[in-house]
matplotlib code that plots the C-alpha trace (Angstrom):
import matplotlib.pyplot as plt

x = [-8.5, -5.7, -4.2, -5.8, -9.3, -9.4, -9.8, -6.3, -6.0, -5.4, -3.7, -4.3, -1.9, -3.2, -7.3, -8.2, -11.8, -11.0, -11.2, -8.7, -8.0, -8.0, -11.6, -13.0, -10.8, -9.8, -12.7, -15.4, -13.8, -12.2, -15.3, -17.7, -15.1, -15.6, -11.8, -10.2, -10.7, -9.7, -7.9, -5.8, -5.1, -2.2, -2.1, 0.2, -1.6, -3.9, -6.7, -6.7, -6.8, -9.5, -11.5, -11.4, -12.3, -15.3, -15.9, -15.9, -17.8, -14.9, -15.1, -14.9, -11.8, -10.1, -7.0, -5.5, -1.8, 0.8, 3.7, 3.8, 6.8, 4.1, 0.9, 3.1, 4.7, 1.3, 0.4, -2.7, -1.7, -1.3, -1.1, 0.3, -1.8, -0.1, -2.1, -0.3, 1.9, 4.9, 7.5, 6.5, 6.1, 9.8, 10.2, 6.9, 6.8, 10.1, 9.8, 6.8, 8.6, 11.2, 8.4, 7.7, 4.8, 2.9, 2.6, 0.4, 1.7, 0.0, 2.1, 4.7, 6.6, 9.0, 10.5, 13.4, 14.2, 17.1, 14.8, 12.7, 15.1, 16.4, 12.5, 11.8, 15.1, 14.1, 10.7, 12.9, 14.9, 12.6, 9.8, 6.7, 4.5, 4.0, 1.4, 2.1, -0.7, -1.2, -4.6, -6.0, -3.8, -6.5, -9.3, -12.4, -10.6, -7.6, -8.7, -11.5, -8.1, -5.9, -8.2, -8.7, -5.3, -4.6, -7.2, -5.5, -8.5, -6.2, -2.8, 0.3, 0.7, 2.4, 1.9, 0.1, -0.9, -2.4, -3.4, -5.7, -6.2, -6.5, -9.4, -8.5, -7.9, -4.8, -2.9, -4.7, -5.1, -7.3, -5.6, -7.0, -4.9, -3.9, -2.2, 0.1, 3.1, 1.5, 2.7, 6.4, 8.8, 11.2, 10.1, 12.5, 13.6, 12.3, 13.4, 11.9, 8.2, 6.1, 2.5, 4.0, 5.5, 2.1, 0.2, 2.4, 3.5, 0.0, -1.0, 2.5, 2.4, -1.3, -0.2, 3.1, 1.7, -0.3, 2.1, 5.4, 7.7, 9.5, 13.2, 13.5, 11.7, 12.5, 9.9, 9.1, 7.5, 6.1, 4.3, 1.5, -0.7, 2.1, -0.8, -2.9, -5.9, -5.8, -9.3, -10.4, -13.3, -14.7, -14.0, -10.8, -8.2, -5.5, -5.3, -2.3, 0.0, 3.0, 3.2, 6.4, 5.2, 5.0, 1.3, 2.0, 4.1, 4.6, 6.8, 8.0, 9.7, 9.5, 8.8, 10.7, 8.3, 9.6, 6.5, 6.1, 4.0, 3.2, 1.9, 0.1, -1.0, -2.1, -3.0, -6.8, -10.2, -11.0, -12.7, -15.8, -16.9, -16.4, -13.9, -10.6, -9.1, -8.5, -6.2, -5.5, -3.6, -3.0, -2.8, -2.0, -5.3, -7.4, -7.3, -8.3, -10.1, -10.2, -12.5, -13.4, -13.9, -10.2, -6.9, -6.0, -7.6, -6.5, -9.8, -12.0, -14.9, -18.1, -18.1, -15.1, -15.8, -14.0, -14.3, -12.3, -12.7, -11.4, -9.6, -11.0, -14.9, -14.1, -16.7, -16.6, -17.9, -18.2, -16.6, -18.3, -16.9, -15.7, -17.7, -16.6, -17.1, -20.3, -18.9, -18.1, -15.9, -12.6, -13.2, -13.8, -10.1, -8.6, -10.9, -10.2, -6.5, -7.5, -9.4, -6.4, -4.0, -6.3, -6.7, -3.2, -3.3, -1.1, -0.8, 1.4, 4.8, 7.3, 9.1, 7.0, 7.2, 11.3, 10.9, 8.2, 10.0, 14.0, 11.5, 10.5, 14.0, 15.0, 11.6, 13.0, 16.4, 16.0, 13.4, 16.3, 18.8, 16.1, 14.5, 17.8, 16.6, 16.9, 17.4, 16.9, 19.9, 21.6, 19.2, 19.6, 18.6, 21.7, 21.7, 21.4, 24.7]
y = [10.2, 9.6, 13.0, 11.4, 10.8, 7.4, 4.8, 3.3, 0.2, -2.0, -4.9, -7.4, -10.1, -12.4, -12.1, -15.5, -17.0, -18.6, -15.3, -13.3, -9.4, -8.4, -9.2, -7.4, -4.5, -3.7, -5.0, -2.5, 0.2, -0.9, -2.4, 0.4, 3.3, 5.2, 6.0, 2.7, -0.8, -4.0, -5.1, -8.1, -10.5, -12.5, -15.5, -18.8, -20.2, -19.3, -21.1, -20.0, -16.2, -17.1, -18.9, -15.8, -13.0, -15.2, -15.3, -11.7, -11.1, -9.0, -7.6, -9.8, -8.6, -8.8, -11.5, -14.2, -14.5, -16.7, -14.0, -10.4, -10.5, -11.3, -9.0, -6.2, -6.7, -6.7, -2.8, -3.4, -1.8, 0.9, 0.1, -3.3, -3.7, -6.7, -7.9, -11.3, -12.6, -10.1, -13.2, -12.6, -9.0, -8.9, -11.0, -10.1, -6.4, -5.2, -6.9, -4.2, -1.0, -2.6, -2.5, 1.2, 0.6, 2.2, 0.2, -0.2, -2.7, -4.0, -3.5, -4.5, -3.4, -6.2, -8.9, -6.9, -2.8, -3.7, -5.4, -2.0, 0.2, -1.5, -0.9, 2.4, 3.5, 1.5, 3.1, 6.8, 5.7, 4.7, 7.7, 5.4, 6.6, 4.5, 3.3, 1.8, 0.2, 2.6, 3.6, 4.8, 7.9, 8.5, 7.8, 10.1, 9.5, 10.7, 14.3, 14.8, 14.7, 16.7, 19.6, 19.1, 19.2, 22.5, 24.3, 24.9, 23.8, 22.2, 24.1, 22.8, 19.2, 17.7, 14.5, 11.2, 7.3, 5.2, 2.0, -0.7, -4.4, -5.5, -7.7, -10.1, -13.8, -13.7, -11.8, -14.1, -18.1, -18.5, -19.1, -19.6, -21.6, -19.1, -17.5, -20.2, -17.7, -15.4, -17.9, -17.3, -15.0, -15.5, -16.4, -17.0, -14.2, -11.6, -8.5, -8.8, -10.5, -10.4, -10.1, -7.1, -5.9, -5.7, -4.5, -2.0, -0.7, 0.0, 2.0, 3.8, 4.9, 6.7, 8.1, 9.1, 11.3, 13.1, 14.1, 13.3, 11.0, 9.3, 9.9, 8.0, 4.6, 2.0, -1.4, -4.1, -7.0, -10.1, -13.2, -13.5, -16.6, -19.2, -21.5, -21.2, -23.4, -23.4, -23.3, -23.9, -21.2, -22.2, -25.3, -26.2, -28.5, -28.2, -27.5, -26.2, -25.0, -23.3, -19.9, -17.6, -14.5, -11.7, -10.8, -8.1, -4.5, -1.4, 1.6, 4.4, 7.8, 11.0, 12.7, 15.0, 17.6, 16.4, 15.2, 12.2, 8.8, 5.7, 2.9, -0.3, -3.0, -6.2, -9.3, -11.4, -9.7, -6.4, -6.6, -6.3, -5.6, -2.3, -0.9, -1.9, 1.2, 4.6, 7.0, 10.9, 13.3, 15.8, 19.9, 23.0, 24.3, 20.9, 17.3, 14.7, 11.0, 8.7, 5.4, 2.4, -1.4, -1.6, 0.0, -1.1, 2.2, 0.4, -2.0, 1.1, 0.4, 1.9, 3.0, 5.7, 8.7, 11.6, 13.8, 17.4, 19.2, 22.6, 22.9, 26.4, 25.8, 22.0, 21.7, 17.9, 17.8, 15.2, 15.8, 15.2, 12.9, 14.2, 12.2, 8.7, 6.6, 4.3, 1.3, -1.8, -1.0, -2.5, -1.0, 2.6, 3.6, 1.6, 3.5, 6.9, 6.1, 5.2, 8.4, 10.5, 8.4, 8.7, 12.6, 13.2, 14.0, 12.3, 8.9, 7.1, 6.3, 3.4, 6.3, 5.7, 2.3, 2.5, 5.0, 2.7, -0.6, 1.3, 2.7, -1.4, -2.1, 0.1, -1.5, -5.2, -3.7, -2.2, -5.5, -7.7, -5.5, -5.1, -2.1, -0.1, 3.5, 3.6, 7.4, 8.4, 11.1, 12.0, 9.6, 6.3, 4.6, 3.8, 3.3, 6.2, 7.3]
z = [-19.1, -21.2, -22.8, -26.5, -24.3, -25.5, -22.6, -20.9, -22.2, -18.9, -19.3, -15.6, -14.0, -11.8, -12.3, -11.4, -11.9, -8.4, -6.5, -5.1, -4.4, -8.1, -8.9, -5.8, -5.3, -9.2, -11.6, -9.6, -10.3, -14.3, -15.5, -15.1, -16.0, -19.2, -18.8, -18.8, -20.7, -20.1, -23.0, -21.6, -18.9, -17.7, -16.2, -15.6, -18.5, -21.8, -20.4, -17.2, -18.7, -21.1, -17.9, -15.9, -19.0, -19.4, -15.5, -15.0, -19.1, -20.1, -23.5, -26.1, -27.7, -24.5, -24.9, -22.7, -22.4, -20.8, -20.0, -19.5, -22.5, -25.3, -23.8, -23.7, -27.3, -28.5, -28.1, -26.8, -23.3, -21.9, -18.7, -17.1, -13.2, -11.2, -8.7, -7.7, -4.5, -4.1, -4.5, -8.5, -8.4, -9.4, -12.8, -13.7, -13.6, -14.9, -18.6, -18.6, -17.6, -19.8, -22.8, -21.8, -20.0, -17.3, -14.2, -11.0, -8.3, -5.5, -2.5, -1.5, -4.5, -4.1, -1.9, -0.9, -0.6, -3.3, -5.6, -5.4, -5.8, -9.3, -10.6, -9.3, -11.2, -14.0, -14.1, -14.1, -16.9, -19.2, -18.4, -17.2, -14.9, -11.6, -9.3, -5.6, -4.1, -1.0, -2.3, 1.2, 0.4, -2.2, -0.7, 1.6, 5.1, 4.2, 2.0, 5.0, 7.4, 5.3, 5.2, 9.0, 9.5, 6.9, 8.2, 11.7, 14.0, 16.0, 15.6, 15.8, 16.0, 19.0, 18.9, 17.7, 18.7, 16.8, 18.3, 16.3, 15.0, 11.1, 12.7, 9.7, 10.0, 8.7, 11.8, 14.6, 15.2, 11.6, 7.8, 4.8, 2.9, 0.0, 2.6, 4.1, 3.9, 6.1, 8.9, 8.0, 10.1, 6.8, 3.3, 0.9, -1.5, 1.2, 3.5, 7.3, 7.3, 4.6, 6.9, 8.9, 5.5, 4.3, 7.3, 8.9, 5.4, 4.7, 7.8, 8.4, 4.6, 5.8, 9.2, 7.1, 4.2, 7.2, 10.0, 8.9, 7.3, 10.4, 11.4, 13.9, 14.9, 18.0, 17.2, 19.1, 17.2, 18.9, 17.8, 20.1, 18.4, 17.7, 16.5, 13.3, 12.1, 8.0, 6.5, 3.3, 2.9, 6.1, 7.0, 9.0, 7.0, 10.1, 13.6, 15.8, 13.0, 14.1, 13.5, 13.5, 12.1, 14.0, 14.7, 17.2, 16.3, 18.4, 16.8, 18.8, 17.5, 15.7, 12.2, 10.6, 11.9, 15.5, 15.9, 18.6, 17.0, 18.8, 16.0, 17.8, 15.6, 17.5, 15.5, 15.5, 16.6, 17.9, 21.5, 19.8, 16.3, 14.7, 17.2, 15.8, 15.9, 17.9, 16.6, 18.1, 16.7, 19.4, 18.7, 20.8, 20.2, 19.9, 19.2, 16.2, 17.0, 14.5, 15.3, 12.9, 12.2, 11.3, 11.3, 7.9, 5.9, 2.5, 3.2, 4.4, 7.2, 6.6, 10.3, 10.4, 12.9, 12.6, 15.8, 16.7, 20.2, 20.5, 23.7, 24.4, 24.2, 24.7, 22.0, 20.5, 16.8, 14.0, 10.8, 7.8, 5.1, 2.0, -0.9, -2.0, -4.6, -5.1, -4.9, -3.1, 0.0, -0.8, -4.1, -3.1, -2.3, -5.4, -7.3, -6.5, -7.2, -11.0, -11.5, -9.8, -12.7, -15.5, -14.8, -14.4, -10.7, -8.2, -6.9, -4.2, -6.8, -7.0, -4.7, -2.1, -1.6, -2.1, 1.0, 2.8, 2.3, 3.5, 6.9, 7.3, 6.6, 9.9, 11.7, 11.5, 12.3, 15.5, 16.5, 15.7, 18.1, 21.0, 19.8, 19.4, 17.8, 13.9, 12.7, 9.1, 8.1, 5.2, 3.2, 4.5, 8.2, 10.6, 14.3, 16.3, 17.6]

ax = plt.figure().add_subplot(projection="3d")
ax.plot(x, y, z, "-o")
ax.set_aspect("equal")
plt.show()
């Protein structure tokens, strides 16, 4: 709760009466929350604002605007939650630090690593609090690892793989058509590729705050469905579109800890449903597997495993969950990351996604020169020499 305990006032870009992430990842969480009120959304247009607060029966005082200038002049917000296309993320979310507000961005923060730099700085300067969109760092899976991890059941880390499939349409031969610029290699106004922006900055950002920031990374990135059918909710509009995204990543090299990582994301379906991921982090003294529906921990499965065996008995036993919240899946993790904000405990930080989007930087880098090591020294990524 804010420090007066009165409700943030939440002021939402991009909640759309025609669907989308906002609605079914934010509004679970907003509208049931003593701590926070919807006082305002923004959208391309008045009526389309109006449409979707009468959609979703937001309160009545609630107000429809057509710019982020005029909702954030009007002091009825607190905090400004963008939840659009990250080619907008740019214009619209720096008049709002600019107002002094408090901001939560869906990530990617921005198009380019420069881009986020200027608004993480920004954000310093004019003392607002920020909010990345890595939410799985706030979520059950990751708290139940961390106290595996702390509690030294399986000693000193010496190495990890993870190896897994989004299992979502949107890396495979299937496109809804919101999504057209997922088929891009290189959208305009963007660093590297926006899909493997989004999907490897996701799951990196979760393996990251666990073992080790990496130092030093060697990727190889692939496109292995260079044909997409585009669907309009289920039925197909196109067939055969050309692809040149890259759908299929692997990432070699170490943390800072000199800890060992292989990452492994491969585009379309897992073999078979519910097994889209296996991840070990391996110990002196014993070992961690992770197994779910999906790789992508920002969506959540409801089928995530957590198993340790201890070398020495070569005992295998399930870990149970920490508690979650009760709601919706792709709510659950968004969630947790406004109760952590409105309690004044920490969340994943403009900062982050600087130091997530520099690390993709390197990834596309060392693709482009045949997987040539990237080493992170004396703050920035160069070739290794």
């Amino acid at each position: 709760m804010s420090s007066s305990n009165k409700p943030i006032r939440v002021g939402v870009i991009g909640l759309s009466a025609g669907g989308g992430w906002a609605p079914v990842a934010h509004l679970p969480y907003l509208q049931n929350s003593p701590k926070y009120t919807i006082t305002a959304v923004c959208n391309s247009s008045i009526e389309s604002g109006n449409k979707a607060i009468e959609y979703y029966n937001l309160p009545g005082s609630t107000k429809a605007y057509d710019s982020v200038e005029s909702m954030c002049d009007s002091d009825t917000v607190d905090l400004v939650v963008c939840v659009v296309v990250v080619f907008s993320h740019y214009k619209l979310v720096k008049p709002a630090i600019e107002r002094g507000k408090d901001v939560y961005v869906e990530w990617p923060l921005c198009g380019t690593t420069e881009e986020s730099k200027e608004l993480a700085q920004l954000a310093e300067e004019k003392g607002v609090r920020t909010i990345i969109g890595f939410q799985s760092r706030a979520g059950h899976i990751h708290s139940t690892l961390q106290e595996v991890l702390q509690s030294g059941r399986i000693g000193k880390v010496l190495a990890t793989h993870i190896v897994g499939s989004s299992t979502t349409p949107e890396t495979g031969n299937r496109l809804d058509k919101r999504y057209l610029y997922f088929k891009e290699r290189h959208a305009e106004g963007t660093n590297g590729q926006v899909t493997l922006t989004i999907y490897m900055g996701h799951t990196m950002d979760f393996l990251a705050s666990l073992v080790g920031q990496p130092k030093t990374v060697s990727a190889q990135l692939q496109t292995t469905w260079p044909k997409v059918n585009i669907l309009d909710g289920d039925k197909i509009i196109e067939t055969n579109v050309k692809k040149t995204a890259s759908d299929y990543a692997s990432l070699h090299g170490v943390t800072e800890n000199d800890v060992p990582y292989t990452y492994v994301l491969r585009g379309g379906d897992s073999f078979q449903e519910g097994d889209g991921l296996v991840w070990d982090i391996i110990g002196d003294k014993g070992q961690i597997r992770v197994t779910g529906a999906t790789i992508m921990f920002n969506i959540g499965a409801d089928n995530y495993k957590i198993l340790v065996k201890d070398y020495a008995s070569g005992k295998i036993e399930t870990v149970p969950m920490h508690e979650k919240l009760s709601l919706p899946l792709l709510a659950q993790n968004v969630g947790m990351v406004y109760e952590r904000f409105a309690d004044d405990k920490s969340v994943p930080t403009f900062e982050d996604a600087v130091r997530r989007h520099e690390f993709l930087d390197a990834v596309f880098t060392s693709n482009e020169d045949s997987g040539s090591v990237q080493t992170f020294a004396a703050g920035k990524w160069e070739p290794l020499k």
